[in-house]
ROLUMRO-157651 format. One line per field, with one value per residue: residue number from 1; residue in one letter; x, y, z of N, C-alpha, C in turn. Coordinates in Angstrom, 2 decimals. Atoms other than C-alpha are relative to their C-alpha. Layout:
num (NUM, ...) .
residuo (A, ...) .
n.u (X, ...) .
n.v (Y, ...) .
n.w (Z, ...) .
ca.u (X, ...) .
ca.v (Y, ...) .
ca.w (Z, ...) .
c.u (X, ...) .
c.v (Y, ...) .
c.w (Z, ...) .
! end
This chain:
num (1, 2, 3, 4, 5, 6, 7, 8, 9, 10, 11, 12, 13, 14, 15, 16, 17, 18, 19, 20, 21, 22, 23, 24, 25, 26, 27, 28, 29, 30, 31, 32, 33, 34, 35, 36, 37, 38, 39, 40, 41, 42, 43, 44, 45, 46, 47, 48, 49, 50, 51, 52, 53, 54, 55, 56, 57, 58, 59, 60, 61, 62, 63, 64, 65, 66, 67, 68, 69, 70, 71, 72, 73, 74, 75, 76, 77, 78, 79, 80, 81, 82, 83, 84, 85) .
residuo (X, X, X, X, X, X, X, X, X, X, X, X, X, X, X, X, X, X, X, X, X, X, X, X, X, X, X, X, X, X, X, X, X, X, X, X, X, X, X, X, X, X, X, X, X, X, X, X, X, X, X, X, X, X, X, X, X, X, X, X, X, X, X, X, X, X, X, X, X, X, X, X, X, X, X, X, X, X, X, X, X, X, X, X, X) .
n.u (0.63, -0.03, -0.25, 1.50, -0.11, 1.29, -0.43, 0.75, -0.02, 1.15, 0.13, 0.59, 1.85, 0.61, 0.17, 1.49, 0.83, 1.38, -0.10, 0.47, 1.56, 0.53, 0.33, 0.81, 1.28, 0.48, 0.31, 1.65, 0.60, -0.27, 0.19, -0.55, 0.48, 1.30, -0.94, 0.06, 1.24, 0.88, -1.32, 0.15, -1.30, -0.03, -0.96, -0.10, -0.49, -1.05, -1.16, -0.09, -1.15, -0.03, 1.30, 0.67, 0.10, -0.78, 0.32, 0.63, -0.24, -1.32, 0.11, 0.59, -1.66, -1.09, 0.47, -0.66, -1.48, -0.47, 0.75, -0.57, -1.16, 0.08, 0.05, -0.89, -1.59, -0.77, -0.32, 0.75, -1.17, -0.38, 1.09, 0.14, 1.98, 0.66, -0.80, 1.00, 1.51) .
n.v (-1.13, -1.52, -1.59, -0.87, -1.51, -0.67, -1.32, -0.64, -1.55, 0.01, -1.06, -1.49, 0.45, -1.38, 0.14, -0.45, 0.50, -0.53, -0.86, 1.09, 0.50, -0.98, -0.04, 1.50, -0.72, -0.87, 1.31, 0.72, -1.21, -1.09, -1.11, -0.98, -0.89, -0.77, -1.82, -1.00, -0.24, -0.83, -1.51, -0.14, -0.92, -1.14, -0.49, -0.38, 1.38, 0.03, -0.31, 1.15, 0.45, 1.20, 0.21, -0.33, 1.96, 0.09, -0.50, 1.43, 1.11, 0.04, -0.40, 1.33, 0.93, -0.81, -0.77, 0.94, 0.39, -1.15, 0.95, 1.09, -0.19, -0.31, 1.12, 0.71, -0.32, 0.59, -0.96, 0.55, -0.06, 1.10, 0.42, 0.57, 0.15, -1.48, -0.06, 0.85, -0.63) .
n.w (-0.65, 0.49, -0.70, -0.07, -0.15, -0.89, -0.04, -0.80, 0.48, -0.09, 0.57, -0.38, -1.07, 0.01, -1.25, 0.41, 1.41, -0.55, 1.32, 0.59, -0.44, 0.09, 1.82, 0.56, -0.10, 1.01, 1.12, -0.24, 0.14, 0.76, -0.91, 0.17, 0.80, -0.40, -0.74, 1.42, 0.30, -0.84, -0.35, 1.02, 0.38, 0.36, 0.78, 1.39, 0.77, 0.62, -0.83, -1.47, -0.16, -0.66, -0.21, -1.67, -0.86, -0.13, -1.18, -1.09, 0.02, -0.81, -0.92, -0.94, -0.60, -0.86, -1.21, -0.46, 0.06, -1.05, -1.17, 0.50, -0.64, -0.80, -1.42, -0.41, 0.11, 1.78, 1.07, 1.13, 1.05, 0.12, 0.26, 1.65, 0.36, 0.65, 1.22, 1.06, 0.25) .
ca.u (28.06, 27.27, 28.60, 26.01, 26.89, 24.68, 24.36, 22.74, 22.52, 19.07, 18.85, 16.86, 13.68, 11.44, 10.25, 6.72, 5.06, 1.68, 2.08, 1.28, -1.72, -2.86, -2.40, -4.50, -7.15, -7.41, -7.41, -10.75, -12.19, -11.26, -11.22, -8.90, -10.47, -13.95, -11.91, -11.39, -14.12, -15.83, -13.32, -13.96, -10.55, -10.52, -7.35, -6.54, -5.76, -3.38, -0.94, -1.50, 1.45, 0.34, -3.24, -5.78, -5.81, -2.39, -2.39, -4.83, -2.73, 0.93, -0.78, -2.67, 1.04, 3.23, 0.91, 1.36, 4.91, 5.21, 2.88, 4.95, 8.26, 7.28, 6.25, 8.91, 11.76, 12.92, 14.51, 12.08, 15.51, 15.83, 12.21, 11.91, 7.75, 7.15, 9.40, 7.37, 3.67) .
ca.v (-42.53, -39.29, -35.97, -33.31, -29.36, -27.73, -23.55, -22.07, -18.63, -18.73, -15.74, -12.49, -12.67, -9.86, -9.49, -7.76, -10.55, -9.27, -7.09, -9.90, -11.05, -7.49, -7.27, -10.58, -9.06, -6.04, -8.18, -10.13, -6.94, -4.73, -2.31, 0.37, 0.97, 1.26, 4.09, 5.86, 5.82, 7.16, 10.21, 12.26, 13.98, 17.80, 18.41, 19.55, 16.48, 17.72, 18.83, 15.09, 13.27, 10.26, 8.76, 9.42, 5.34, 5.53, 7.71, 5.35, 2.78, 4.00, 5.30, 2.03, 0.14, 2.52, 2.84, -1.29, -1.40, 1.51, -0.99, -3.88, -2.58, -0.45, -4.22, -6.01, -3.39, -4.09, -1.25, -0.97, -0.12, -4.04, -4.87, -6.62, -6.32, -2.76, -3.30, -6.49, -5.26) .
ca.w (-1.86, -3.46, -2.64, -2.73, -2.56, -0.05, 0.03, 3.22, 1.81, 2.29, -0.15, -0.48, 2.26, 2.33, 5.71, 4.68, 2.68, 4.39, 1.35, -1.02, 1.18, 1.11, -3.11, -3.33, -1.26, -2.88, -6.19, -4.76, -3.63, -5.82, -3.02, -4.01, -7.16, -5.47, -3.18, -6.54, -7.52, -4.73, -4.19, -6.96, -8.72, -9.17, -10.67, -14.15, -15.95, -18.25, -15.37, -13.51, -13.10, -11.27, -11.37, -8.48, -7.87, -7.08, -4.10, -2.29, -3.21, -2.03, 0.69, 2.32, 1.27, 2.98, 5.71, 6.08, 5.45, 8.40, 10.93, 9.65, 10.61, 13.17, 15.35, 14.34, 14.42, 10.51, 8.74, 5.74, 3.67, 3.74, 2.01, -1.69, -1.54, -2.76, -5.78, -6.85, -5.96) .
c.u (0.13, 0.13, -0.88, 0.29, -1.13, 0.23, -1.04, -0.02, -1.15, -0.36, -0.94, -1.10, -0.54, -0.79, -1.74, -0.61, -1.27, -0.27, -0.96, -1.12, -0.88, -0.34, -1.01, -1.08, -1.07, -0.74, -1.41, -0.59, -0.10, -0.01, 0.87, -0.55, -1.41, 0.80, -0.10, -0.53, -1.17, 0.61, -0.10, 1.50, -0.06, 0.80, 0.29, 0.75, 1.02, 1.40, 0.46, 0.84, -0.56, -1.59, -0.55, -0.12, 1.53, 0.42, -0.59, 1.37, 1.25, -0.47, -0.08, 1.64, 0.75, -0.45, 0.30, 1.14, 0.20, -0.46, 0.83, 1.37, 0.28, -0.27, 1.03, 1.81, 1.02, -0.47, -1.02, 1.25, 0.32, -1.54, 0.56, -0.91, -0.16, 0.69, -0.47, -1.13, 0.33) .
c.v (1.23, 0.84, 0.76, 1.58, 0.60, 1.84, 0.10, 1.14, 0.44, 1.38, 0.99, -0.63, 1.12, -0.29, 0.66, -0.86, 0.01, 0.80, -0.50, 0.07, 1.60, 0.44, -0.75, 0.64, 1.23, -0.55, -0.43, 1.07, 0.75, 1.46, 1.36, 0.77, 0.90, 1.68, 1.20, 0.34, 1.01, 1.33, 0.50, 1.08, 1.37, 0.89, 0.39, -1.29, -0.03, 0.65, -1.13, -0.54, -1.67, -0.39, 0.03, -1.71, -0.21, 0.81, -0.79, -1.31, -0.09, 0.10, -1.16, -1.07, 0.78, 0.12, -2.12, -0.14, 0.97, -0.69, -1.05, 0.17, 0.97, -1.32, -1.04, 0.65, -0.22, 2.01, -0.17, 0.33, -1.82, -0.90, -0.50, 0.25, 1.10, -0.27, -1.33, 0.37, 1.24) .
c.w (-0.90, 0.51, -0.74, 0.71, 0.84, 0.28, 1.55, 0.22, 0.38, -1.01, -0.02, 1.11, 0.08, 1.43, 0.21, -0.84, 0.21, -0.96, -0.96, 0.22, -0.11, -1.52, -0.23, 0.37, -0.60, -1.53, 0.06, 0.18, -0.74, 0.88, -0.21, -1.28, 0.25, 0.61, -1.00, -0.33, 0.53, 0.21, -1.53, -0.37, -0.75, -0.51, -1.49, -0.49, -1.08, 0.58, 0.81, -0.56, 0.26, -0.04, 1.20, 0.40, 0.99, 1.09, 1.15, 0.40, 0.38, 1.24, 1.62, -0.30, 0.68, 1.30, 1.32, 0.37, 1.63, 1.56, 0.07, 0.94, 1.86, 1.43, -0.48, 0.35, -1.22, -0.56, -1.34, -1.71, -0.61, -1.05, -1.13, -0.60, -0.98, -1.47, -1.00, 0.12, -1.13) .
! end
């Protein structure tokens, strides 16, 4: 008979992986860049910090992650998602 080490750590879990499915879509769509596109940016470009795509694009994830935790009751201190998208 063989002995056989078993862990049930089950290790990290990210509890938003609607995240993901939401990157992929974007991805096929390309829908955030259209956004950009259409919104035209009026700022001085040698004071911008952050690109105008990038606004959209924390915005519509943060606005998941905030729906996300808000129906299941999950701290979003506990996520993994945002830090791989």
């Amino acid at each position: 008979m063989t002995v056989r080490d078993v862990d049930f750590d089950g290790g990290t879990i990210t509890t938003d992986a609607g995240l993901f499915l939401l990157r992929e879509v974007d991805r096929k769509l390309d829908l955030i860049r259209r956004i950009d596109q259409a919104i035209p940016d009026p700022r001085d470009q040698r004071y911008v910090t952050h690109k105008q795509r990038e606004m959209p694009t924390s915005r519509i994830y943060d606005r998941t992650l905030r729906l996300r935790a808000r129906a299941s009751d999950v701290g979003l201190w506990y996520s993994q998602a945002p830090q791989i998208c």
